[in-house]
C-alpha positions as semicolon CSV with decimal commas, in nm:
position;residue;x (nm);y (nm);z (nm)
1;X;9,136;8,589;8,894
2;X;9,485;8,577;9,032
3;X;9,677;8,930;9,062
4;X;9,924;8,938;8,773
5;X;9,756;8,669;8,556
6;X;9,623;8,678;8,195
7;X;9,313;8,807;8,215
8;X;9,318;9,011;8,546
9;X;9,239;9,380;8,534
10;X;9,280;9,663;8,785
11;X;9,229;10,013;8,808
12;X;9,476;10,282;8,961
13;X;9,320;10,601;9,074
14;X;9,482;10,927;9,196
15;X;9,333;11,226;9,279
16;X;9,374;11,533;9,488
17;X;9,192;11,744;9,729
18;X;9,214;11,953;10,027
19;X;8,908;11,849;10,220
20;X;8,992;11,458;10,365
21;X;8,629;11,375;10,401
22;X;8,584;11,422;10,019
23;X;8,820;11,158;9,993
24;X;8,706;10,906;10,242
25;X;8,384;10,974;10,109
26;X;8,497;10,879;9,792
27;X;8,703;10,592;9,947
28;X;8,402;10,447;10,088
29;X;8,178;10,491;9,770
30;X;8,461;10,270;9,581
31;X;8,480;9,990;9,812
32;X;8,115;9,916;9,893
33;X;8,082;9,840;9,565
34;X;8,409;9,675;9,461
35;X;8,723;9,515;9,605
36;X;8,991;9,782;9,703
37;X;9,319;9,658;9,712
38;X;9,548;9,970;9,811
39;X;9,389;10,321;9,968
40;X;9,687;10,570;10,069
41;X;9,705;10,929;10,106
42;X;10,070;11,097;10,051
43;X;10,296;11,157;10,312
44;X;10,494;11,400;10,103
45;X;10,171;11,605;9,933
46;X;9,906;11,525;10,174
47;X;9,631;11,642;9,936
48;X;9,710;11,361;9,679
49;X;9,545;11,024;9,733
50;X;9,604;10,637;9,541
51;X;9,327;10,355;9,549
52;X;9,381;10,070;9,365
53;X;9,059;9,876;9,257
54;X;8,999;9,507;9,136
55;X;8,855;9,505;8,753
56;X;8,755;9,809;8,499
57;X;8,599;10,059;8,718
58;X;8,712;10,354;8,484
59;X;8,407;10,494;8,404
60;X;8,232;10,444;8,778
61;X;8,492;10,615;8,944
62;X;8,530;10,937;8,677
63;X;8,150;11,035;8,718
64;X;8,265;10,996;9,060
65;X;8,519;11,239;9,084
66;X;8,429;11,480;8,812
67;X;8,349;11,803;8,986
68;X;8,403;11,679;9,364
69;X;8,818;11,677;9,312
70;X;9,077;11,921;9,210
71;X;9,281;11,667;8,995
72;X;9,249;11,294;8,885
73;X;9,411;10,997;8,674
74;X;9,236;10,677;8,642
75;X;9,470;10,394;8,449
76;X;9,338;10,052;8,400
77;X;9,609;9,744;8,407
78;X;9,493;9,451;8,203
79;X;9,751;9,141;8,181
80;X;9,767;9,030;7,874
């Protein structure tokens, strides 16, 4: 699929936490199983992170982070 396309779907995810390995854990759980297309942790609040998946990953990365982060928002972008 071609980024901004009919049909093309990605996920944004945000999340916080204080301990960095949590999130490269979590970093590296999400993109050995699908294509990552933006990782970046904050300059401003360095607890809050932003990965930005290729296709539906909603309820993959939710289990995911339930329990292991302080905060999280997962928003799937489907052009339509």
């Amino acid at each position: 699929m071609i980024p901004g396309h009919k049909g093309y779907v990605k996920t944004s995810i945000f999340f916080t936490t204080y301990d960095s390995s949590v999130a490269n854990e979590i970093y590296g759980n999400i993109a050995s199983k699908y294509k990552v297309l933006n990782y970046v942790r904050s300059r401003v609040v360095k607890e809050l992170y932003f990965i930005e998946v290729e296709g539906n990953v909603k309820g993959f990365v939710e289990e995911l982070l339930k329990g292991r982060v302080i905060w999280y928002k997962v928003d799937v972008l489907e052009f339509k």
